[in-house]
C-alpha positions in Angstrom: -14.1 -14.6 11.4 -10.8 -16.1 10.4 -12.5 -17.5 6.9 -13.5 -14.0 5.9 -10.0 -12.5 5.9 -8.3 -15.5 4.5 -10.8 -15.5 1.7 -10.8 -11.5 0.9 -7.0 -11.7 -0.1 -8.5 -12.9 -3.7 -10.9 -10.0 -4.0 -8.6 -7.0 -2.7 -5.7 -8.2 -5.6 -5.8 -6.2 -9.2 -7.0 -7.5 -11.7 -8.9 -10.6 -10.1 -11.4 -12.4 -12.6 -15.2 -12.7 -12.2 -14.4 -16.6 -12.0 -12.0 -16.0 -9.1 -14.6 -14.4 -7.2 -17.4 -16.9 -7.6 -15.0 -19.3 -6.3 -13.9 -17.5 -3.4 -17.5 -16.9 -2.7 -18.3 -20.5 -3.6 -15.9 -21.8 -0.8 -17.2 -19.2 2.2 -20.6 -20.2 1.5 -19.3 -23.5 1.8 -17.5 -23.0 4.9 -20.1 -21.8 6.6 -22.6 -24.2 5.7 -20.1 -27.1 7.0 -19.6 -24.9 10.2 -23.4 -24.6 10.4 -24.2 -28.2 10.3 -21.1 -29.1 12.4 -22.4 -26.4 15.0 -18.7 -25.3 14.7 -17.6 -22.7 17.0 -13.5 -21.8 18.0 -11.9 -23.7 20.7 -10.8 -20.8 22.6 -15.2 -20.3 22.9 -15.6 -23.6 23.4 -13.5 -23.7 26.5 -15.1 -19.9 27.8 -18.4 -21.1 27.0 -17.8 -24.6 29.4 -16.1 -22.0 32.0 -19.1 -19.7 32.3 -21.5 -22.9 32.0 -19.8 -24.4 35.0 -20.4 -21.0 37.0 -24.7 -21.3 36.2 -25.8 -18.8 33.7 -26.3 -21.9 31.2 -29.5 -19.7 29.6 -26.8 -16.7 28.9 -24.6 -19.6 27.2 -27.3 -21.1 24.9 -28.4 -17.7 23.6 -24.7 -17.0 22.5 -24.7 -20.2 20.7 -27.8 -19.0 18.9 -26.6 -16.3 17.7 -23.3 -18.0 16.6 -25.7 -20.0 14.7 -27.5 -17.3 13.1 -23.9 -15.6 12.1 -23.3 -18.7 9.6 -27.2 -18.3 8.8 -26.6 -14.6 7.9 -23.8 -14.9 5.9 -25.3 -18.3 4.1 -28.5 -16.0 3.2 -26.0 -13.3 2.5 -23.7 -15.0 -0.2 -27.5 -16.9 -1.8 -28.4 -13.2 -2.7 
């Protein structure tokens, strides 16, 4: 996930402040709470996932976007620990 290794710059510098991480943690939880309730997923998987719908296996399809679901669910329950 693109926000994870934009956001770990912060953490992997010398010398970075306990403030500096609380935000950087701040703004993936945040991310991922606006991609949860947005049902946000890539635009390179949208267009596979209306490919492979178009071909049938629509059950297969809806179980991915579950679990792309329960990614930002794990990481939100993650970061609230």
């Amino acid at each position: 996930m693109r926000m994870f290794e934009t956001n770990v710059e912060a953490p992997q510098r010398e010398g970075t402040s306990v403030i500096e991480m609380l935000t950087v943690l701040h703004s993936v939880h945040t991310l991922n709470t606006e991609r949860l309730a947005s049902k946000c997923v890539t635009l390179k998987t949208k267009h596979l996932v209306t490919q492979i719908l178009e071909d049938g296996p629509e059950e297969e399809c809806r179980e991915f976007l579950q679990h792309v679901e329960g990614l930002h669910i794990s990481c939100i329950v993650y970061l609230n620990v």
